[in-house]
C-alpha positions as CSV (number, residue, x, y, z in Angstrom):
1,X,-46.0,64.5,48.5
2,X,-43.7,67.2,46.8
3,X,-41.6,64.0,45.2
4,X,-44.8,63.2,43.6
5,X,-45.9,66.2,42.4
6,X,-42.3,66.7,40.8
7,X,-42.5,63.3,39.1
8,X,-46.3,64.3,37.8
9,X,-44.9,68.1,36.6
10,X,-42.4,65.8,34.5
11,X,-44.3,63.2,33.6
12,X,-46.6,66.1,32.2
13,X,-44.2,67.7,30.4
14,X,-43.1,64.4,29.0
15,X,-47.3,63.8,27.8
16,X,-47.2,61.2,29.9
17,X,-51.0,59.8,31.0
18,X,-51.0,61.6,34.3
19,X,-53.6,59.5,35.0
20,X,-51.4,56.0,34.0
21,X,-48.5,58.0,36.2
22,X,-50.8,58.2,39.1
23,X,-52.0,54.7,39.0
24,X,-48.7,52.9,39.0
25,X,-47.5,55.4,41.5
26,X,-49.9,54.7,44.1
27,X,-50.1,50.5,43.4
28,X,-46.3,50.9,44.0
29,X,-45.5,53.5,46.8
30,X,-48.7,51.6,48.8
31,X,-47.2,48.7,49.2
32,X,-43.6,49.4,50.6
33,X,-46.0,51.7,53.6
34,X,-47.2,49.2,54.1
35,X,-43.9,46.6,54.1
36,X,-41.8,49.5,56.2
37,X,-42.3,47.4,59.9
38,X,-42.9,44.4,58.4
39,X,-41.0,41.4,59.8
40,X,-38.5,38.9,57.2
41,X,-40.4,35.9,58.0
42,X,-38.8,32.3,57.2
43,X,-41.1,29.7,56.8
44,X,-39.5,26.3,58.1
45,X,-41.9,24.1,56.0
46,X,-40.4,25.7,52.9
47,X,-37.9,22.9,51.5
48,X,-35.6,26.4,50.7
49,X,-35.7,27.3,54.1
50,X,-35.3,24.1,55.8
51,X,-33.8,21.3,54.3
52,X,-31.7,19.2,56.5
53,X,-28.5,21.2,55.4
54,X,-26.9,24.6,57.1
55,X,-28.8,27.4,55.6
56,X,-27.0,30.6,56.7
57,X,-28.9,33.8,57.6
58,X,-27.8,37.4,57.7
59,X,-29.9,39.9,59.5
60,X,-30.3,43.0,58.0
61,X,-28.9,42.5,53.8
62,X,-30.2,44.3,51.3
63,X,-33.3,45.5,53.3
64,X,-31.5,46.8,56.1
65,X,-33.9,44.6,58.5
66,X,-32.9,43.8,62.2
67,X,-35.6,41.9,62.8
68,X,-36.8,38.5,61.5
69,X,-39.2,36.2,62.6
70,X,-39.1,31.6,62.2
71,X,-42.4,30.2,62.2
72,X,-43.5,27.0,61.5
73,X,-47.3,25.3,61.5
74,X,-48.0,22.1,60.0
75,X,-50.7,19.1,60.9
76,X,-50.0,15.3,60.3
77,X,-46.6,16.1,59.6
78,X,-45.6,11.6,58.2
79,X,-41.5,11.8,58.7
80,X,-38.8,13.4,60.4
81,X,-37.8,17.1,59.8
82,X,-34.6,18.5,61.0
83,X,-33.4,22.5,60.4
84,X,-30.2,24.2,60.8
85,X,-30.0,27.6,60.7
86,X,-26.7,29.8,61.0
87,X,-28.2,33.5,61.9
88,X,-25.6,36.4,62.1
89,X,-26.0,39.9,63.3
90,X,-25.0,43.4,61.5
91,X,-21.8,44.7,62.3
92,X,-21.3,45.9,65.7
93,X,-24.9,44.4,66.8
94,X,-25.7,41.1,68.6
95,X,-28.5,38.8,68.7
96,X,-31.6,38.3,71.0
97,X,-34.6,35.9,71.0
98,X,-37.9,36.0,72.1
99,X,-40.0,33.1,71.8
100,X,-43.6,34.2,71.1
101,X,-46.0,31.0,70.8
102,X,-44.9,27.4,70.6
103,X,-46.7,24.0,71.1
104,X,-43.8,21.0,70.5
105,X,-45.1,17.9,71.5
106,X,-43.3,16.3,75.2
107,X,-43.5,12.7,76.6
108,X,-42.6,12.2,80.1
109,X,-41.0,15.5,80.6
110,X,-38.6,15.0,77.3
111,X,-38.7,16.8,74.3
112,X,-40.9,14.8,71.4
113,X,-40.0,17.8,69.0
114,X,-37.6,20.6,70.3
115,X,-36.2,23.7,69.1
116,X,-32.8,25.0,70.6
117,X,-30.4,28.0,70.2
118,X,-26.4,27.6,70.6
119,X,-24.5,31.0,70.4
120,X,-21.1,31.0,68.6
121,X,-18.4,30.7,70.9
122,X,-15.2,32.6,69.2
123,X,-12.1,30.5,68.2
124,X,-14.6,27.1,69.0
125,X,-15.3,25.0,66.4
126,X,-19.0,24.2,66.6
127,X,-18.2,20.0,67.4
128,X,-16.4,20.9,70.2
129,X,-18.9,23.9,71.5
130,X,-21.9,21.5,71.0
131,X,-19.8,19.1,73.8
132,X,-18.7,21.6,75.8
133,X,-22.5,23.7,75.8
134,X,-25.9,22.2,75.0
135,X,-26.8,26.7,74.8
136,X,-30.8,27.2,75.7
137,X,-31.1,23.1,75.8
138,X,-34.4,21.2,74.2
139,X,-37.1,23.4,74.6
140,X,-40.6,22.3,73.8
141,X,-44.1,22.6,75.6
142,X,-46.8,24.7,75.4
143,X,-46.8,28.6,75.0
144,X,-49.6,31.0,73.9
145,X,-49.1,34.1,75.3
146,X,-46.2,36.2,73.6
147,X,-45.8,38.4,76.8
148,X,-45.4,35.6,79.1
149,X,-42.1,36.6,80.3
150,X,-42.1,35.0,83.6
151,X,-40.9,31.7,81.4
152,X,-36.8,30.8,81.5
153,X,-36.7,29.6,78.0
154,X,-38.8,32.8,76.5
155,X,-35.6,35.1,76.0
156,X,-31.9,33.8,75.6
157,X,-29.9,36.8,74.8
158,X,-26.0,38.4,76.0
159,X,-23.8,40.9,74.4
160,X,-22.0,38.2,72.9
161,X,-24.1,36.4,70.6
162,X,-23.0,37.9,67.5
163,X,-23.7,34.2,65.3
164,X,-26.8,32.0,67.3
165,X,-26.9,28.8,65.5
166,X,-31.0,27.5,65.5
167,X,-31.7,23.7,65.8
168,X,-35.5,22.2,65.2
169,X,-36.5,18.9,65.2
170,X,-39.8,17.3,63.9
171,X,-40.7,13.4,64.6
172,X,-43.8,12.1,62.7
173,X,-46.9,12.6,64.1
174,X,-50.5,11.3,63.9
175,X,-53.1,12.7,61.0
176,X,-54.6,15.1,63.6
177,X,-51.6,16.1,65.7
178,X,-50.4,19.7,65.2
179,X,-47.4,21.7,66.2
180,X,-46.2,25.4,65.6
181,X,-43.8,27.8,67.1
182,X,-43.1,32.0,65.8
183,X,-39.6,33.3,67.2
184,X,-38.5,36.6,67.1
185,X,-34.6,37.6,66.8
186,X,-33.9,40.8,66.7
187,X,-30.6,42.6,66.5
188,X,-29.3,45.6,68.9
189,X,-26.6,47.5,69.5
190,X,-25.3,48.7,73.5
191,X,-23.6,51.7,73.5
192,X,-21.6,53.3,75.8
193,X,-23.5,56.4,76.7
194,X,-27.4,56.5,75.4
195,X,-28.9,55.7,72.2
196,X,-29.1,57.1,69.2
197,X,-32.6,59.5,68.4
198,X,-34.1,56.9,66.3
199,X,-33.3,54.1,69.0
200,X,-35.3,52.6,71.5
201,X,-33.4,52.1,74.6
202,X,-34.7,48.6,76.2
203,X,-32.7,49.3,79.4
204,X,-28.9,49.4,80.2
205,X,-28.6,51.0,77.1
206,X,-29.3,48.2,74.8
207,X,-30.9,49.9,71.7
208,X,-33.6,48.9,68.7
209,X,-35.3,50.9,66.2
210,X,-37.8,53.1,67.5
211,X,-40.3,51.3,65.0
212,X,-40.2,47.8,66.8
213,X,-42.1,49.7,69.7
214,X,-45.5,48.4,70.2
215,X,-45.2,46.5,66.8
216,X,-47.0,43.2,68.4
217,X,-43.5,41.3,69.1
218,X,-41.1,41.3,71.7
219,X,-38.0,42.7,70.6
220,X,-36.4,43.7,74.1
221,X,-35.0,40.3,74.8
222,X,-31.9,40.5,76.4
223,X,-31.1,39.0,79.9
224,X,-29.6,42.6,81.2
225,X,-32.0,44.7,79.8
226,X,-35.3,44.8,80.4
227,X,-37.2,42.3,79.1
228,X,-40.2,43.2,77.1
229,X,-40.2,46.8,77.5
230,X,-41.1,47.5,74.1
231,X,-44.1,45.8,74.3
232,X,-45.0,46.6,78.2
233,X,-47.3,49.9,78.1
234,X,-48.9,49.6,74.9
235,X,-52.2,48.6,76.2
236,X,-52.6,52.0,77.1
237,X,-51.0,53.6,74.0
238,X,-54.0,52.2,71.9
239,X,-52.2,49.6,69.4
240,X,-54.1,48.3,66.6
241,X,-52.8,44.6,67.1
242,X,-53.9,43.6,63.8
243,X,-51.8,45.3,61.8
244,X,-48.8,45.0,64.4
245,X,-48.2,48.4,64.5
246,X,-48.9,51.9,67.1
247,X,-51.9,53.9,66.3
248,X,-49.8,56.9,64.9
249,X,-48.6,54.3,61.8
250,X,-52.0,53.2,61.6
251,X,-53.1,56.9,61.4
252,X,-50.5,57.5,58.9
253,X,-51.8,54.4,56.4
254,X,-55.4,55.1,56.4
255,X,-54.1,59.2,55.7
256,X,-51.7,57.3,52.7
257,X,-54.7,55.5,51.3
258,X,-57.0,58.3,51.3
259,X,-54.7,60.4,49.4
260,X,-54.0,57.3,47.0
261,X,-57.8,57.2,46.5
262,X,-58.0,60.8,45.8
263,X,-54.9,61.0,43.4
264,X,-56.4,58.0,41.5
265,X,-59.6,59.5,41.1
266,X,-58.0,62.8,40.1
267,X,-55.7,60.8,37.7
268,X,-59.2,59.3,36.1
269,X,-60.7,63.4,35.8
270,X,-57.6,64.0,33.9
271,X,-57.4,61.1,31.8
272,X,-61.0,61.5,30.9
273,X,-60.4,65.3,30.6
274,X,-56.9,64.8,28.2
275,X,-59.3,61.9,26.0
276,X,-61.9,64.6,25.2
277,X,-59.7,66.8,24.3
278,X,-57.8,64.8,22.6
279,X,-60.8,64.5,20.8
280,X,-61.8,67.6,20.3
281,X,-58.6,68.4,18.5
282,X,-58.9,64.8,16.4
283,X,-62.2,66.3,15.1
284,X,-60.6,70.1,14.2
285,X,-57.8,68.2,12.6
286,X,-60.1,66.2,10.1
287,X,-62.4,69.4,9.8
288,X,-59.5,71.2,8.5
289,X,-58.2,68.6,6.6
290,X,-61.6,68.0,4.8
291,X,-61.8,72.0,4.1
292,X,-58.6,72.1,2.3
293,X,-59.1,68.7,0.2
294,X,-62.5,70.8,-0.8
295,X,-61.0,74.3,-1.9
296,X,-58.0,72.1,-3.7
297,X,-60.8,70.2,-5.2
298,X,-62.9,73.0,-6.6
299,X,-59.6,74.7,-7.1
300,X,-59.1,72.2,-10.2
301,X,-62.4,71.7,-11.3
302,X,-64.0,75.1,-11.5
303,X,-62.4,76.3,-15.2
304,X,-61.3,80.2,-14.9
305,X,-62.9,83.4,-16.4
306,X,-62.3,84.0,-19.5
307,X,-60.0,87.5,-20.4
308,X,-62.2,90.5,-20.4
309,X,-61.3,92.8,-24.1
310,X,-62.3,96.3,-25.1
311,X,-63.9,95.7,-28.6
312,X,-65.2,98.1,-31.3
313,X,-69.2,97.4,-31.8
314,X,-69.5,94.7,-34.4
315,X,-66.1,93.5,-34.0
316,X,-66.4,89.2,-34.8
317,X,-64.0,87.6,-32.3
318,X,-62.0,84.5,-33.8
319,X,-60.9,82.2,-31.6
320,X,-57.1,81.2,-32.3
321,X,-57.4,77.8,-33.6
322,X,-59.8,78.9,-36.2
323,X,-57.7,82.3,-37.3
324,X,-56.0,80.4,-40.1
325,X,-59.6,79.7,-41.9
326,X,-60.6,82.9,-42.1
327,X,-60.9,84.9,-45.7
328,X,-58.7,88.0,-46.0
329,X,-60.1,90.9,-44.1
330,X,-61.5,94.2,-46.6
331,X,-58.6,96.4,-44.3
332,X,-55.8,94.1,-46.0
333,X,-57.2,93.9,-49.6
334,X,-58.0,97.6,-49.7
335,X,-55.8,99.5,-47.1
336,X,-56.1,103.0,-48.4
337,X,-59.5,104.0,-48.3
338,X,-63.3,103.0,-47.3
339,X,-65.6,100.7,-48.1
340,X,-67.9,103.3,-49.9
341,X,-65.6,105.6,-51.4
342,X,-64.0,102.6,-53.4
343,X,-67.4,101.2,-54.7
344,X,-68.5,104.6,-56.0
């Protein structure tokens, strides 16, 4: 809030639309609240994704994420589909999966369709790891619950798995057959003495951010931890499940987009407010122009006053272009005396 309503001080000082500055700030700042716990999701029906080659996938990047989720949902699916994914973990973090729903078609207890995990074995060569391990084996079947711990293949996870490579296969199916799995891999650290204050301890101290707790996915999926504790007394911490995420974040959002609301109805007031007066001064402006093109204008039209003279009583005045066409006055013809004196 105070980083706002520096940016708004400057934007107004820049006369900047406070209320285009409010606008773009809240259509902007909205959606990364919203994006803060949500999951890097890979979609194995995208071609990008999944392709038949190695597509290699580092946990955490740019967005600092150590959490993704691979899902995959498709009906009628007419050929083959085979992925390969090489997933690494952050430095000094390892791997653990949880697998959250799946429904891969079996026939006569084997694997139609399959999905399996092979952690990296250092100084192996994948070949000869694939012959020596076959890692989580085939898995496939029928899961809906994503708590449903009790099953072997729901968590593979040890301190070891730094690089997991992820296998799925897809054979062609009728118009009306479907299949569909979500796994979540999420990256922790163990450390030697407790976790950090923004870790989540999941037992033995194998730590995640405090932000995957109650989030709506188990992240606590390692085999000597405790499996699932993030997720196992949040029934009575009252988590909104449809956002994924505890009551206090969806406290926090509905508080984010109130105050969006109100700043972009205060940034309408103000733009409405600014075009009035913008208006008002628009309308002085042209008033003043209009007054001074109307005294210039009767400035050099109105002719001036004439020079006021003190003259003797029946004195003629002449004006100056008709001076030359005037007889001799009596004063020059006769300067030494008056008119009545000289006629007698």
């Amino acid at each position: 809030w105070f980083r706002r309503m520096c940016v708004c001080v400057l934007a107004s000082v820049a006369r900047l639309k406070v209320c285009q500055f409010i606008l773009i700030f809240c259509m902007t700042t909205l959606p990364l609240t919203y994006s803060k716990n949500e999951y890097k999701t890979y979609y194995l029906d995208d071609p990008s994704v999944c392709s038949g080659k190695p597509k290699t996938i580092f946990i955490g990047g740019y967005e600092h994420k150590t959490y993704i989720l691979l899902k995959f949902s498709q009906t009628g699916v007419s050929s083959t589909k085979f992925c390969h994914l090489e997933i690494s973990a952050p430095y000094n973090h390892h791997l653990g999966v949880a697998i959250e729903e799946m429904d891969l078609r079996k026939k006569n207890a084997e694997c139609v369709d399959y999905i399996q995990f092979l952690p990296d074995m250092q100084l192996v060569l994948d070949y000869i790891r694939d012959f020596l391990t076959e890692g989580s084996g085939f898995l496939c079947g029928q899961m809906s619950s994503s708590y449903d711990i009790n099953n072997t293949y729901v968590y593979l996870g040890n301190k070891k798995i730094k690089t997991l490579d992820f296998y799925f296969k897809l054979e062609p199916m009728g118009p009306n057959d479907t299949v569909n799995f979500t796994v979540a891999i999420t990256a922790y650290r163990n450390s030697k003495k407790k976790c950090l204050s923004h870790e989540f301890d999941c037992g033995n101290y194998d730590c995640i951010y405090k932000e995957l707790i109650c989030d709506g996915h188990v992240n606590c999926a390692f085999d000597k931890g405790w499996i699932g504790l993030d997720e196992t007394f949040c029934e009575n911490n009252t988590t909104d499940r449809s956002f994924g995420l505890p009551f206090g974040s969806t406290i926090g959002m509905v508080a984010i987009i109130i105050l969006a609301v109100v700043g972009m109805i205060t940034g309408a007031w103000c733009c409405t407010k600014a075009s009035h007066q913008s208006q008002e001064r628009s309308m002085t402006n042209l008033n003043s122009i209009h007054t001074t093109h109307e005294d210039t204008f009767h400035n050099l039209i109105a002719p001036s006053a004439p020079p006021s003279y003190n003259l003797s009583p029946g004195h003629i005045i002449v004006k100056p272009e008709e001076a030359d066409n005037m007889p001799p006055s009596y004063e020059s013809l006769f300067p030494g005396g008056k008119k009545t004196e000289q006629l007698a």
